[in-house]
C-alpha positions in Angstrom: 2.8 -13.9 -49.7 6.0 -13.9 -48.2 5.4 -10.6 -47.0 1.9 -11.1 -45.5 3.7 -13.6 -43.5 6.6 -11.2 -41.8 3.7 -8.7 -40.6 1.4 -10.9 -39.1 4.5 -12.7 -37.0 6.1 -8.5 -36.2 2.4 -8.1 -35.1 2.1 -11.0 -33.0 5.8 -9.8 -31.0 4.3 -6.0 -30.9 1.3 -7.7 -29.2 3.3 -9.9 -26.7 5.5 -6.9 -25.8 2.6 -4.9 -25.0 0.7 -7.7 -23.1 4.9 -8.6 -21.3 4.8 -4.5 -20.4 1.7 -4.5 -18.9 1.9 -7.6 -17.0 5.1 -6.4 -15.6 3.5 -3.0 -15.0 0.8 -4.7 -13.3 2.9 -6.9 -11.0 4.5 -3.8 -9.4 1.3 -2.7 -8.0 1.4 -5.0 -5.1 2.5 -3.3 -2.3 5.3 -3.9 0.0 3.5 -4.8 2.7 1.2 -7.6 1.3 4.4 -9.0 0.0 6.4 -8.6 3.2 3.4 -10.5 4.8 3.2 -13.5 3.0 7.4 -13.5 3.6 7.7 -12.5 7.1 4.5 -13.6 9.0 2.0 -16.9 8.9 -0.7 -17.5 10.9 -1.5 -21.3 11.8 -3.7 -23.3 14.1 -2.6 -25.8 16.3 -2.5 -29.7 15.8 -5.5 -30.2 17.4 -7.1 -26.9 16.5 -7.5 -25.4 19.9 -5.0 -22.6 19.4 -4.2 -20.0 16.8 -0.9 -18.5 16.1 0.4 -15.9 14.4 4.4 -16.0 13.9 6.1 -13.1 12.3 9.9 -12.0 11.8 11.6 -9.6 13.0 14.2 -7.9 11.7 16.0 -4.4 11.1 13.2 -3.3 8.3 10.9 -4.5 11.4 12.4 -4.4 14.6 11.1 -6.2 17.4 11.1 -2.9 19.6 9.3 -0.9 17.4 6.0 0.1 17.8 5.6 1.5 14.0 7.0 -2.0 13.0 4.7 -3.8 15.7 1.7 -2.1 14.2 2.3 -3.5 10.6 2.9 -6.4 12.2 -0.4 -6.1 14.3 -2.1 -5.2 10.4 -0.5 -8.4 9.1 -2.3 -10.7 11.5 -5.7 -8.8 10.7 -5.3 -8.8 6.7 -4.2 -13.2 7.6 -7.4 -13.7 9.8 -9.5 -11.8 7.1 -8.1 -13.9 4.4 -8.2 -17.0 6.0 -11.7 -16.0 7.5 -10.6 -16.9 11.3 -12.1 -14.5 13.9 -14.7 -13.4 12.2 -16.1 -11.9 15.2 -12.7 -9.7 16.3 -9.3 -10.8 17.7 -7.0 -10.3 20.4 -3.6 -11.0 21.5 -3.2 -12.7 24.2 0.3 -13.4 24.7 3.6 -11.9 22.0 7.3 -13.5 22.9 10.1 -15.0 21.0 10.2 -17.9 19.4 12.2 -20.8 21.7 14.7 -22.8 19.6 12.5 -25.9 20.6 9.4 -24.7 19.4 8.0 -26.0 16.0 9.0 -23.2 13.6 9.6 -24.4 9.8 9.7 -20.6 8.7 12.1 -19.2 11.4 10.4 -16.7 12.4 11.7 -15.3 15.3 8.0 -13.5 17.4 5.1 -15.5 18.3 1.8 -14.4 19.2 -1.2 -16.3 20.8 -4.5 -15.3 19.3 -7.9 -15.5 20.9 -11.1 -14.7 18.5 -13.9 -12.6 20.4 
């Protein structure tokens, strides 16, 4: 009995390994990118909901100069309005500056963009 006991509870561990290795396997599948969005970018209305923003970092994985970091930038902001279902209809920038120290900003990002939906 004793024994029927120790190879169900070593098959129960080789079966939470396997389901551990998997899950862990699994979680380094999400790209760098999705990951750097959520991290480096946010897109919010405005108080009163007549303006949407898009406020990003930028730093030396993504300078601010760059136009190959600009455009993952620019993708970030697409994959946000898609998920939040904003601008349905297509987007556009209207305005892109830096961030003024007196400017609401909880996530210190440092580039802020003015969207209009089309």
């Amino acid at each position: 009995m004793q024994t029927d006991k120790f190879t169900i509870i070593r098959s129960l561990r080789v079966r939470l390994a396997s389901c551990l290795l998997i899950l862990l396997t699994g979680a380094g599948c999400a790209s760098d990118t999705s990951y750097d969005r959520h991290n480096l970018s946010r897109v919010w209305l405005s108080q009163d909901g007549s303006q949407l923003f898009f406020d990003a970092t930028a730093s030396t994985a993504y300078p601010a100069d760059s136009a190959e970091a600009e455009a993952i930038r620019l993708g970030w902001l697409s994959d946000w309005l898609k998920l939040r279902k904003f601008c349905t209809g297509g987007h556009r920038v209207s305005e892109r500056r830096a961030i003024r120290n007196d400017e609401y900003n909880p996530q210190r990002h440092n580039l802020r963009y003015q969207i209009e939906c089309i």
